[in-house]
SEZA-693185 format. One record per residue (C-alpha): x, y, z; residue in one letter; residue number from 1. Coordinates in nm, 2 decimals. Layout:
<pts>
PT        u        v        w   r     k
PT        X        Y        Z   a   NUM
...
</pts>
This chain:
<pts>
PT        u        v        w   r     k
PT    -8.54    -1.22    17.32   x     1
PT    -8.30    -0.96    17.48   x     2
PT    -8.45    -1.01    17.84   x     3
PT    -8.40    -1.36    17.74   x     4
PT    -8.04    -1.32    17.67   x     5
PT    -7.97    -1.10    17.98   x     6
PT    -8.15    -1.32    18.21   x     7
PT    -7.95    -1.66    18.09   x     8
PT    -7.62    -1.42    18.11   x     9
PT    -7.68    -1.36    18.46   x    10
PT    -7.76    -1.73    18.50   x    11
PT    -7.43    -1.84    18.38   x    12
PT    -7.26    -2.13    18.56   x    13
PT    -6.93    -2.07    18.71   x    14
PT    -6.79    -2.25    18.50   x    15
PT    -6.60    -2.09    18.19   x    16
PT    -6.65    -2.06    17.83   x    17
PT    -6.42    -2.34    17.77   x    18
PT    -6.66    -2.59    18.03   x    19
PT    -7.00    -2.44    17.83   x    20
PT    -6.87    -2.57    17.50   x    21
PT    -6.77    -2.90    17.57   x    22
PT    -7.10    -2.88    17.73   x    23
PT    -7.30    -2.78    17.45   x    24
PT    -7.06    -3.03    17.22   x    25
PT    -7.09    -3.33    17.40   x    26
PT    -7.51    -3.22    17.42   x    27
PT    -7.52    -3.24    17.08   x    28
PT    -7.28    -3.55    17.01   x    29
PT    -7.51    -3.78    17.22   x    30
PT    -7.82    -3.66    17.07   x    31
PT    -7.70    -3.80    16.74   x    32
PT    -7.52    -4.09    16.90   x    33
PT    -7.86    -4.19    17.03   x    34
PT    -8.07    -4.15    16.70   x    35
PT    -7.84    -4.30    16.43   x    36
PT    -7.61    -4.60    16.66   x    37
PT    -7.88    -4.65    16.96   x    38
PT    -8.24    -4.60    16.71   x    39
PT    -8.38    -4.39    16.98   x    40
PT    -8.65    -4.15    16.92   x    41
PT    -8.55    -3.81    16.83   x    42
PT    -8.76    -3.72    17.13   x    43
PT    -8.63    -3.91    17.38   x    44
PT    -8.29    -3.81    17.26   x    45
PT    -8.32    -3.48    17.30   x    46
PT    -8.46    -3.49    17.61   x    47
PT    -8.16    -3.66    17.76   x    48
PT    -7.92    -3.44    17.54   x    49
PT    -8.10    -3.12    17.71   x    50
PT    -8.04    -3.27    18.01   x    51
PT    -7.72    -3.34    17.98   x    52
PT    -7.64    -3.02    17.87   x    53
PT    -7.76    -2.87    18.16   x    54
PT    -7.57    -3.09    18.41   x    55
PT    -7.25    -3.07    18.17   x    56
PT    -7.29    -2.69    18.22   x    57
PT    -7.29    -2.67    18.58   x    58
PT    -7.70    -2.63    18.63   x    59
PT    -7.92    -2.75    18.89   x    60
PT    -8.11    -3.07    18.74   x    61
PT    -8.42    -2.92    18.93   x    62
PT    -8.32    -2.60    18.72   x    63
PT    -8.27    -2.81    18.37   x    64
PT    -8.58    -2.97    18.37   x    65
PT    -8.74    -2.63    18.45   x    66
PT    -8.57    -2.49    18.15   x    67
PT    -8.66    -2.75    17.93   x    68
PT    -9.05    -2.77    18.04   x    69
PT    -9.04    -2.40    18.00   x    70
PT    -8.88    -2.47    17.61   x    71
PT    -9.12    -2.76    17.59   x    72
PT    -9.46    -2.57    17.64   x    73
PT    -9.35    -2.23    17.49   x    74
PT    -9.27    -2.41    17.13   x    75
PT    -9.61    -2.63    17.17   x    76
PT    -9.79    -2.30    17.25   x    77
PT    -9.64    -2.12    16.96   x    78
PT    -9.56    -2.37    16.69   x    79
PT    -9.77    -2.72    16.81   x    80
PT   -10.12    -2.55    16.73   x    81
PT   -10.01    -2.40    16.34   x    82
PT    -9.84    -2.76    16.30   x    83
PT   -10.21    -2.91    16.40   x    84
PT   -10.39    -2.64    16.23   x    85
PT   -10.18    -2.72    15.91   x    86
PT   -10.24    -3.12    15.92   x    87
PT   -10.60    -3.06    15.92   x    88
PT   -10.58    -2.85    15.60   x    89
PT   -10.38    -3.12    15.44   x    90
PT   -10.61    -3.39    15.52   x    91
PT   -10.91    -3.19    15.41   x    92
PT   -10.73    -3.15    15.06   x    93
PT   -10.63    -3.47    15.04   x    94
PT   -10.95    -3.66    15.14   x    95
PT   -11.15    -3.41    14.96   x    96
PT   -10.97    -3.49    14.62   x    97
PT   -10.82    -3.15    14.57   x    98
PT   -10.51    -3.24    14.59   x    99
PT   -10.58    -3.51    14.29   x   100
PT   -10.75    -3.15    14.10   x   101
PT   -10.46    -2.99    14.10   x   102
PT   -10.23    -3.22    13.95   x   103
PT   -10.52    -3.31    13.70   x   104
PT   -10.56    -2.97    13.58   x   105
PT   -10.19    -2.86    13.57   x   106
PT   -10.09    -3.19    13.39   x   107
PT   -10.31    -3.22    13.14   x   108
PT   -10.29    -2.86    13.00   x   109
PT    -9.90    -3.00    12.98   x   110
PT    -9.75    -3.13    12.66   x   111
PT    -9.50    -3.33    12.67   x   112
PT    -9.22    -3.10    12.65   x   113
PT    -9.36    -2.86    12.93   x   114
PT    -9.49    -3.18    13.16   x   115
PT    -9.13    -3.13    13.34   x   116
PT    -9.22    -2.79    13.47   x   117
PT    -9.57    -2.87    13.52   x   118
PT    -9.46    -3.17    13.73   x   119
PT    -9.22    -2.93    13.94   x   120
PT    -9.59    -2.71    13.99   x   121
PT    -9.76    -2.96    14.09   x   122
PT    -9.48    -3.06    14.33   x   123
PT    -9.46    -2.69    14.49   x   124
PT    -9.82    -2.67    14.52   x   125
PT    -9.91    -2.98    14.65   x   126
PT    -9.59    -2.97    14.89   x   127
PT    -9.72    -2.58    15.00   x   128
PT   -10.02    -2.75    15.25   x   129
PT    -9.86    -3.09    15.28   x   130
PT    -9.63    -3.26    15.51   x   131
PT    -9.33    -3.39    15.33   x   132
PT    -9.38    -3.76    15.38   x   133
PT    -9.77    -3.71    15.33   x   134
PT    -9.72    -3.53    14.95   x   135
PT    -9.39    -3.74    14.86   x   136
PT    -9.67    -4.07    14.91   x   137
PT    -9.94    -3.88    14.75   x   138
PT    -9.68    -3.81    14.44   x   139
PT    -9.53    -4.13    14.42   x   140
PT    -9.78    -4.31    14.18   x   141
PT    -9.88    -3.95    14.02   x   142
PT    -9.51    -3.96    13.91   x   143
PT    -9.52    -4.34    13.79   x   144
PT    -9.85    -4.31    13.62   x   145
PT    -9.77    -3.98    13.39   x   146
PT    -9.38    -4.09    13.35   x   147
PT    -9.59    -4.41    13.17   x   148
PT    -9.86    -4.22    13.00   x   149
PT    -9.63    -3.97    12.86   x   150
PT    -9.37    -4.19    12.78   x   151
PT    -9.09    -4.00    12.96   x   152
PT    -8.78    -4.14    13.16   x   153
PT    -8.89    -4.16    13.49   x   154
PT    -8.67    -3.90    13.56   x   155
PT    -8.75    -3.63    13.32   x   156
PT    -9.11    -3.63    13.54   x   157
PT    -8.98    -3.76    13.89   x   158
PT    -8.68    -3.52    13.98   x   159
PT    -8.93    -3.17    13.91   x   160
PT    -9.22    -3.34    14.13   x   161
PT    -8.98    -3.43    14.44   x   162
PT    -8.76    -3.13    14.39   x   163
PT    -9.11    -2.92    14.40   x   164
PT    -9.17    -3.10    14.73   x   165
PT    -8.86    -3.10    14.88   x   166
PT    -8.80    -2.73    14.88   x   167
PT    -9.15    -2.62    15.01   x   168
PT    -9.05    -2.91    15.31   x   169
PT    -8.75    -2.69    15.36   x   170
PT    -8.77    -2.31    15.28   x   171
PT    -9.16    -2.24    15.34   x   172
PT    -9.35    -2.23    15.65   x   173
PT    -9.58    -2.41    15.76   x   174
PT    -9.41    -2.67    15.70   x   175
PT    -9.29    -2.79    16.11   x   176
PT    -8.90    -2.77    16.03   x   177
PT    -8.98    -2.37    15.91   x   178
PT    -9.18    -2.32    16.20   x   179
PT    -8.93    -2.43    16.48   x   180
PT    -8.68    -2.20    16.31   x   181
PT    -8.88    -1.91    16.32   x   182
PT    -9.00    -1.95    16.64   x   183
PT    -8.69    -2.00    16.79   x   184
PT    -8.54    -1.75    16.59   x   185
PT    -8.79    -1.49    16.65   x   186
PT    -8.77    -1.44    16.33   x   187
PT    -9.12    -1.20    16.12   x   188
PT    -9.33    -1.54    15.98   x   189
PT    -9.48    -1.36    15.66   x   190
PT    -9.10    -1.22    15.59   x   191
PT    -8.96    -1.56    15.58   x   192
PT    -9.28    -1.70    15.37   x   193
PT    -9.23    -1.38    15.11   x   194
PT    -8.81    -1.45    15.12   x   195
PT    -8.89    -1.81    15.08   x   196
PT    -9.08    -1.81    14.76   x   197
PT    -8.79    -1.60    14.64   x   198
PT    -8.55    -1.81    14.69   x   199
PT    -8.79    -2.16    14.61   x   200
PT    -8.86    -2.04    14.26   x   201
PT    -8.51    -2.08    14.13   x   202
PT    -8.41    -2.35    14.34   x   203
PT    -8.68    -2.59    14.22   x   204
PT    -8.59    -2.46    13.88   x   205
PT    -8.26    -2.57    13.91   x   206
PT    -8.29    -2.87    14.11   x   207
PT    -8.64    -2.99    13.89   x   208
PT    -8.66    -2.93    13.57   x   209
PT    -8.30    -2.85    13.49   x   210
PT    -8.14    -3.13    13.64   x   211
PT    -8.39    -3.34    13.57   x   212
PT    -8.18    -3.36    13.19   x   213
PT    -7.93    -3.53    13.35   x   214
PT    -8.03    -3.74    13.62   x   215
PT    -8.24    -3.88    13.29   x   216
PT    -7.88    -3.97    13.18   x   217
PT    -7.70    -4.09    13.49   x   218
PT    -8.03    -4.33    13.56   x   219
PT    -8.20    -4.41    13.25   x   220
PT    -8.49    -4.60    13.39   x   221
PT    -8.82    -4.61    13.27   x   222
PT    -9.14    -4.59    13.51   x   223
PT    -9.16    -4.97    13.69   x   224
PT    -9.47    -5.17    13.67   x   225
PT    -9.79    -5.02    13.89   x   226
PT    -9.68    -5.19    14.19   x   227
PT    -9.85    -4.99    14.41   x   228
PT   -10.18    -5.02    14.15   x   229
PT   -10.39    -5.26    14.41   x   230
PT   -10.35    -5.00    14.67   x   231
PT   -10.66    -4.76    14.77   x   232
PT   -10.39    -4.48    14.68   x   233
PT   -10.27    -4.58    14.39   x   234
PT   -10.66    -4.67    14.28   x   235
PT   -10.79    -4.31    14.38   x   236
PT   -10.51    -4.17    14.15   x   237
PT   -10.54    -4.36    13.85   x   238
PT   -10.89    -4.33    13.86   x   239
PT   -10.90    -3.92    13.92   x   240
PT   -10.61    -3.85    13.66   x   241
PT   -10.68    -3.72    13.32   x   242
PT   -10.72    -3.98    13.06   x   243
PT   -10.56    -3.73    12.81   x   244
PT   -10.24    -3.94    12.62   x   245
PT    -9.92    -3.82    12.47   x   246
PT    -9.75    -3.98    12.17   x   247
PT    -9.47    -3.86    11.96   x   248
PT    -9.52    -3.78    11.59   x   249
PT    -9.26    -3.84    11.36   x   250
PT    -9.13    -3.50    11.33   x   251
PT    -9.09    -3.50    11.72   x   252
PT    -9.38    -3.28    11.77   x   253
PT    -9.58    -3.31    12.05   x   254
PT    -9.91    -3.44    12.02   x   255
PT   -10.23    -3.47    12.24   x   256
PT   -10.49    -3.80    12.19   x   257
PT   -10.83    -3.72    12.28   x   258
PT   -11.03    -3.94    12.50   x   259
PT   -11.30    -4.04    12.73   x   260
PT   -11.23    -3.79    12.98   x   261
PT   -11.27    -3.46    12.73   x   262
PT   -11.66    -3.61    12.65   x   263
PT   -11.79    -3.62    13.03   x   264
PT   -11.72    -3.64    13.39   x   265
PT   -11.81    -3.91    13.66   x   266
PT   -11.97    -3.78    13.96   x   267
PT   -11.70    -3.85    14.16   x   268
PT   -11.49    -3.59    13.94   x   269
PT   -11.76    -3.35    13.95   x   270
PT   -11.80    -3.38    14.34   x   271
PT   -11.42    -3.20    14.38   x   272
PT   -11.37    -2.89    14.45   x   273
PT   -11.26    -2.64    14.11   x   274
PT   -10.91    -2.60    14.05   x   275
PT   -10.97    -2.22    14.12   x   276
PT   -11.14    -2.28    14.45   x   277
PT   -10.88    -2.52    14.51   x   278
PT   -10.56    -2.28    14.43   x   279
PT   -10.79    -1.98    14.64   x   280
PT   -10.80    -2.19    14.97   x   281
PT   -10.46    -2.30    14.92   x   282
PT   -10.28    -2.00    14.90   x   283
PT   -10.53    -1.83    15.19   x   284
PT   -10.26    -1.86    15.48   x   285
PT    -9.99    -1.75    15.28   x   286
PT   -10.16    -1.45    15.11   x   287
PT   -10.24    -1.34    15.48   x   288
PT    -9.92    -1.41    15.61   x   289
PT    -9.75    -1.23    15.34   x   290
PT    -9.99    -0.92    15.39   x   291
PT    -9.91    -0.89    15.73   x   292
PT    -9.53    -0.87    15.66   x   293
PT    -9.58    -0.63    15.40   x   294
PT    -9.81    -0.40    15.58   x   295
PT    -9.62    -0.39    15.88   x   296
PT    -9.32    -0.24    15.62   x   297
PT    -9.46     0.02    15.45   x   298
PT    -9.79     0.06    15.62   x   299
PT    -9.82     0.36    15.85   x   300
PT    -9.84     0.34    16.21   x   301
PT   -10.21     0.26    16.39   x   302
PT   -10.40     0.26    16.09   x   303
PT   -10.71     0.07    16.14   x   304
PT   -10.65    -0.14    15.79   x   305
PT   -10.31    -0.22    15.93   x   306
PT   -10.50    -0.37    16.29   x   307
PT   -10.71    -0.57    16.07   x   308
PT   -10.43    -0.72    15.86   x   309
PT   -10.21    -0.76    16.17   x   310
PT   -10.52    -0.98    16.31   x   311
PT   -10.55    -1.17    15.99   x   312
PT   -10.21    -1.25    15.94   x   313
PT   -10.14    -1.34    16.27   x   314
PT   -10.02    -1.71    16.17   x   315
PT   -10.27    -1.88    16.42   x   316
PT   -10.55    -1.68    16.30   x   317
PT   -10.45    -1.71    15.90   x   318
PT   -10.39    -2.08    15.96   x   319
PT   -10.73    -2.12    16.16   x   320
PT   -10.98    -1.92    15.91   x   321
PT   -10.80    -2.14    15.57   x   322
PT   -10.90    -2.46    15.81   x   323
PT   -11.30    -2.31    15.83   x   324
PT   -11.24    -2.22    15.50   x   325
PT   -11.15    -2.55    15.38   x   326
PT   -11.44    -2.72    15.58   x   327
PT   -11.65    -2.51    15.35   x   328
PT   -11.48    -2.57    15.02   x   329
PT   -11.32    -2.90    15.06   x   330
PT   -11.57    -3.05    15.31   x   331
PT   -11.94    -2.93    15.25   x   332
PT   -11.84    -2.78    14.89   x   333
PT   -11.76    -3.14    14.77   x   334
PT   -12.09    -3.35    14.95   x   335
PT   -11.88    -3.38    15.25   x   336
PT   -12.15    -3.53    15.55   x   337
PT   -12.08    -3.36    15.88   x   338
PT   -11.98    -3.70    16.02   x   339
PT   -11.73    -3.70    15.70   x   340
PT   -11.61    -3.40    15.79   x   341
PT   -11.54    -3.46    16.11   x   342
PT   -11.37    -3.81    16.05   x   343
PT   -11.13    -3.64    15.81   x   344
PT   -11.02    -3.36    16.08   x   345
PT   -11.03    -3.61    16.36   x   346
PT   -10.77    -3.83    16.15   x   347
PT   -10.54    -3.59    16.09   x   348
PT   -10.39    -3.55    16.40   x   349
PT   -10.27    -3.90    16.51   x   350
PT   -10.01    -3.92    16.22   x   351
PT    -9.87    -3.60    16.34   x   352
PT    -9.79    -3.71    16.72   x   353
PT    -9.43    -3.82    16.66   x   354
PT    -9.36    -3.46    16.46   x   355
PT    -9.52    -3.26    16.74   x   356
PT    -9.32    -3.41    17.00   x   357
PT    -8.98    -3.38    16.87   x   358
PT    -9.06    -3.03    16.80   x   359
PT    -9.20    -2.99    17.10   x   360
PT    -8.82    -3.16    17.25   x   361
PT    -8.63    -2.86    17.02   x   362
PT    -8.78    -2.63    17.22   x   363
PT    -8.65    -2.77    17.54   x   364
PT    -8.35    -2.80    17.40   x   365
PT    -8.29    -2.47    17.28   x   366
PT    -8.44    -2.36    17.61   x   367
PT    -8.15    -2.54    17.84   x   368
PT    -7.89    -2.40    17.58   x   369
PT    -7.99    -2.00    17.64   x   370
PT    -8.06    -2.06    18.02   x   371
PT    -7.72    -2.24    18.03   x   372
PT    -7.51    -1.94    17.86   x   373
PT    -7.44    -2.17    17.63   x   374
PT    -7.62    -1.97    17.39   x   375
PT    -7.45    -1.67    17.44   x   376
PT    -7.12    -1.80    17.46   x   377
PT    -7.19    -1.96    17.13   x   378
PT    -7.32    -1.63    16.96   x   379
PT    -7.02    -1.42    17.08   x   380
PT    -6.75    -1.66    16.94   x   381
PT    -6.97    -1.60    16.59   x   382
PT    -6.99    -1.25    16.63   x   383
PT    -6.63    -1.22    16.67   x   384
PT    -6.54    -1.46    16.39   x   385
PT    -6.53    -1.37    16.02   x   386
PT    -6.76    -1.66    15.91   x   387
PT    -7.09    -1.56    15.79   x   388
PT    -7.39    -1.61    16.07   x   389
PT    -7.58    -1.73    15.69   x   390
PT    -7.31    -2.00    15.63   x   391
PT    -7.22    -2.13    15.96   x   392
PT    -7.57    -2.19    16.04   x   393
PT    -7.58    -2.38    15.70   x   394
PT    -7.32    -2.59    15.79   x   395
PT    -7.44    -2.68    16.16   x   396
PT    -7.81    -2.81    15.98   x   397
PT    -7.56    -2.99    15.71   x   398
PT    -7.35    -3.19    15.96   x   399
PT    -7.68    -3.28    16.18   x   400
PT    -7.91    -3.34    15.87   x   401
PT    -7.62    -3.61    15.77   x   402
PT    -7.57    -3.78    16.09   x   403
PT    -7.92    -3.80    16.17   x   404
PT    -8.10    -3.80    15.85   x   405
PT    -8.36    -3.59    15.97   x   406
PT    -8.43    -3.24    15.81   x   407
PT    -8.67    -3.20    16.13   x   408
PT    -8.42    -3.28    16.37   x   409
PT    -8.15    -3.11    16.18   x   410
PT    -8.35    -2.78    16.19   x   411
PT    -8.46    -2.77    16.54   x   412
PT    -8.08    -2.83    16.64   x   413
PT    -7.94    -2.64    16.46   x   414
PT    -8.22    -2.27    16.56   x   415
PT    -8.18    -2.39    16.92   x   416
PT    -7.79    -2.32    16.84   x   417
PT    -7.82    -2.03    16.66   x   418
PT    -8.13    -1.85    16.86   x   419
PT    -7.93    -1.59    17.06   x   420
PT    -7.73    -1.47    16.75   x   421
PT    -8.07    -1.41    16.59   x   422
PT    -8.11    -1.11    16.88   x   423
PT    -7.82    -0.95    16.72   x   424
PT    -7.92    -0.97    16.36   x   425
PT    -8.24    -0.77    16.17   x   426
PT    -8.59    -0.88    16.06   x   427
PT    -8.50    -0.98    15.73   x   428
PT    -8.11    -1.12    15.80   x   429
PT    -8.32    -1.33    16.06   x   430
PT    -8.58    -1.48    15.81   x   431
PT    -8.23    -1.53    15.59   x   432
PT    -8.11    -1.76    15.88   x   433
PT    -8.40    -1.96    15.88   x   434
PT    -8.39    -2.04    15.55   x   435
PT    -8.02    -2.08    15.55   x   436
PT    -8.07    -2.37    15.82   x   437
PT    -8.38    -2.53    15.62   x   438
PT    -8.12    -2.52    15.29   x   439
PT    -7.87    -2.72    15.53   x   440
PT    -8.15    -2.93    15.66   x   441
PT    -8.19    -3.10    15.33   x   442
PT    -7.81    -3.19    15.19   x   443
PT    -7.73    -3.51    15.07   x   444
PT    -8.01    -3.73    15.19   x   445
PT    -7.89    -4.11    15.21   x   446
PT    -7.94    -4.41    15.37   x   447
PT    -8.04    -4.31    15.72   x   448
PT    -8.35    -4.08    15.56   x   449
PT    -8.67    -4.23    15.55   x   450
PT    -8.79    -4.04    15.22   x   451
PT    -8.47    -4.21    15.00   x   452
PT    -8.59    -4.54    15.10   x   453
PT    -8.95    -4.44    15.01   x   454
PT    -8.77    -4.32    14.63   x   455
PT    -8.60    -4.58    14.59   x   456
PT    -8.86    -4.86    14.67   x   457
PT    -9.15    -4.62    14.47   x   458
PT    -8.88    -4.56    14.15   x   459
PT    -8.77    -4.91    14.17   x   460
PT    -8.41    -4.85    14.20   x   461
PT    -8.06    -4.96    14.32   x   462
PT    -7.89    -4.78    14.61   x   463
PT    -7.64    -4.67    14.37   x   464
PT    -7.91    -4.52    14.14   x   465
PT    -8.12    -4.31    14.41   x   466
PT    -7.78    -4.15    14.53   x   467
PT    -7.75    -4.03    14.18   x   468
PT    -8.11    -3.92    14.15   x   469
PT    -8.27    -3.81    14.47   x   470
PT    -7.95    -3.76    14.69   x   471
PT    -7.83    -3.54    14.42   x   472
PT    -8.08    -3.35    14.40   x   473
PT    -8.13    -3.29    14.76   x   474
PT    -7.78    -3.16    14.79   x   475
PT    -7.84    -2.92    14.48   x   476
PT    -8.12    -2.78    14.65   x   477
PT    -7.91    -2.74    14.97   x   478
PT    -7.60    -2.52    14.75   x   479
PT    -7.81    -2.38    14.54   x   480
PT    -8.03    -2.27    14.82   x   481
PT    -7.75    -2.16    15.04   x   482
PT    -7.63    -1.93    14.77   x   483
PT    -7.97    -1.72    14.74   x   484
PT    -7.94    -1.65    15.10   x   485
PT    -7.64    -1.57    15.08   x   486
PT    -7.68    -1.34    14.75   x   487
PT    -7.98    -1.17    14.93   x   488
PT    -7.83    -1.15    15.25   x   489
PT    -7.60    -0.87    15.08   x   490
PT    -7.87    -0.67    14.98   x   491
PT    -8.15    -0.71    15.24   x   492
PT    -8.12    -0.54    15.61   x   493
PT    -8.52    -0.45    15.68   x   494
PT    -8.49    -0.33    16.01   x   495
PT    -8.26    -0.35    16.28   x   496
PT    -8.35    -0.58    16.58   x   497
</pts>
């Protein structure tokens, strides 16, 4: 990253600092100005942003487009195969009915009073393998059918689920938003997994189960009608949860009914994978990841236990053996045919195009911002200003994330911005500003965010309602989030950079 830095500073244009932030201002304006008042693709706008940052900055256009096909295939390279890698794992778990085993086991060891947090487990875990819009479809009629069963407010059951979801979108890798970040940030992947979970566990606390009380309150709706009951989704789902009920006793104690489902299993329950092989293959990747990061701190130098976890942990290689892994356990483990098995990887990938090219377009873009100066420019103005890196960086994924709607597009902006100030900071302060930028990259969803539509179509509510509920949330995670980081970031300096 420092030859980086050097190399772009010697590559300045003539122009002045003055010419290099209009430039990077106006970049960043038209990206936005494309997305939310043209409806143009995130990555066709940020191709044309990157180039007109370039051009606005004094650079060859021969030069720009070099810059951003060099952005372009370095963030493919580097972030495109996990992204791939992680799609397949999600399809596997879904298709395979893990997925369904988790939530089946975790809710109906639940009563009542704890389905809340086991709502906000099931969330976390489910949202851990899964891209966001993938889980929050996958969720939606889990959430309607136990609010029912239960006989819960909607919200009391809803809020922990998404708020489980949400954050793992956000905070934890490798999730694509996460993944730009620390790529482009350079930042140590297992570090920012490890920090992550830190600052996840009371954040979905907060934001589920907690708030969850009173967004019960401000939208006292009970769980619609099974709309979505006639749809292969919402069939598998019903069909795979636990037939266990809920009812209230007089005395308000909670109370468990007995039923079918404790006196046998179909086949098609017993064909799933165990909830323990499930949670095992799950949590693979990040086990590795995190053993990596923690073995490169207080692991001594060349040991040959420290190669092999280095080689193991290496995100590709973690992320590729929890794929085989899964095609063992969630494929052949489950009656899987090899035809099956195939069919499932092969149609992961297509619903993932549209992610991997916008991601692949952050890259350019933060490319033609450090080959500019831009960058550098940028990160000496912070350096000499007394607003925390953590914050600012916050509030540069905030303003994107609410002009754009986009926590994707919000975090790849916002790293390419912030990459050459990363140089400057250490290994943990830069896993700090990743997750400061995916705590930004979720405020206030509203009406230009696909995923409040989905809520308030699934939830059946008003506009009104799902600002109250879900947007609410969302920017609850974002503060509470923000002030983690910030907390930890007065404590944690791992190594210099």
């Amino acid at each position: 990253m420092t030859t980086i830095l050097l190399t772009a500073a010697a590559a300045t244009p003539s122009g002045g600092s003055t010419q290099l932030f209009i430039a990077a201002l106006v970049g960043i304006a038209l990206i936005v100005l494309l997305i939310t008042q043209l409806k143009l693709h995130p990555f066709l706008s940020l191709t044309i942003g990157s180039i007109a940052v370039g051009g606005l900055a004094g650079m060859q256009l021969k030069d720009t487009l070099v810059s951003f096909g060099a952005g372009v295939g370095s963030t493919v390279a580097s972030v495109g195969t996990l992204i791939a890698l992680g799609a397949m794992f999600g399809r596997l778990l879904a298709d395979s009915g893990g997925a369904d085993q988790i939530v089946d086991t975790i809710v109906d060891r639940s009563s009542a009073r704890a389905l809340p947090w086991a709502m906000a487990l099931v969330g976390a875990l489910i949202g851990l393998p899964m891209f966001f819009e993938i889980g929050l479809v996958l969720l939606m009629p889990v959430i309607v059918l136990v609010s029912r069963r239960a006989q819960l407010p909607l919200m009391r059951v809803g809020i922990p689920a998404l708020a489980g979801l949400s954050v793992m979108h956000g905070l934890v890798p490798p999730h694509p938003g996460p993944l730009v970040a620390v790529a482009a940030l350079n930042a140590n992947l297992g570090i920012t997994i490890a920090l992550g979970v830190l600052v996840a566990i009371p954040t979905v606390a907060l934001a589920g189960p907690f708030f969850a009380r009173y967004a019960a309150r401000w939208v006292p709706v009970s769980a619609p009608a099974l709309l979505a009951a006639s749809t292969p989704a919402m069939s598998a789902t019903s069909a795979r949860l636990p037939t266990a009920g809920w009812s209230q006793s007089s005395g308000g104690t909670d109370t468990r009914t007995a039923t079918a489902s404790t006196t046998g299993e179909t086949d098609a329950e017993r064909r799933r994978p165990k909830f323990a092989t499930t949670l095992f293959t799950v949590l693979l990747p990040v086990v590795l990841m995190m053993g990596k990061a923690l073995a490169d701190i207080f692991a001594g130098q060349g040991g040959a236990a420290l190669s092999v976890l280095d080689f193991l942990g290496t995100p590709l290689v973690a992320l590729l053996l929890a794929v085989l892994v899964a095609m063992m356990t969630f494929g052949r483990g489950t009656g899987m045919s090899r035809a099956q098995l195939a069919s499932s990887l092969e149609k992961s990938l297509p619903p993932i195009a549209g992610i991997l090219l916008i991601v692949a377009a952050g890259g350019g873009f933060k490319q033609t911002l450090v080959d500019t100066g831009i960058g550098k420019v940028l990160a000496n103005a912070i350096g000499g200003s007394s607003i925390s890196p953590l914050l600012l960086a916050w509030l540069v994924a905030v303003l994107i994330r609410l002009a754009t709607g986009s926590a994707t597009v919000a975090t790849v902006t916002a790293s390419g911005i912030l990459a050459p100030l990363a140089a400057t900071m250490s290994t943990g302060n830069t896993s700090l500003l990743v997750l400061a930028i995916g705590s930004g990259s979720l405020f206030f969803s509203h009406v230009n965010d696909a995923g409040f539509w989905l809520v308030k179509e699934y939830f059946g509510l008003s506009v009104g309602e799902t600002i109250r509920s879900w947007s609410a949330m969302e920017t609850l995670i974002s503060v509470s989030g923000l002030v983690l980081v910030l907390l930890l970031g007065i404590v944690i300096r791992i190594s210099p950079a």
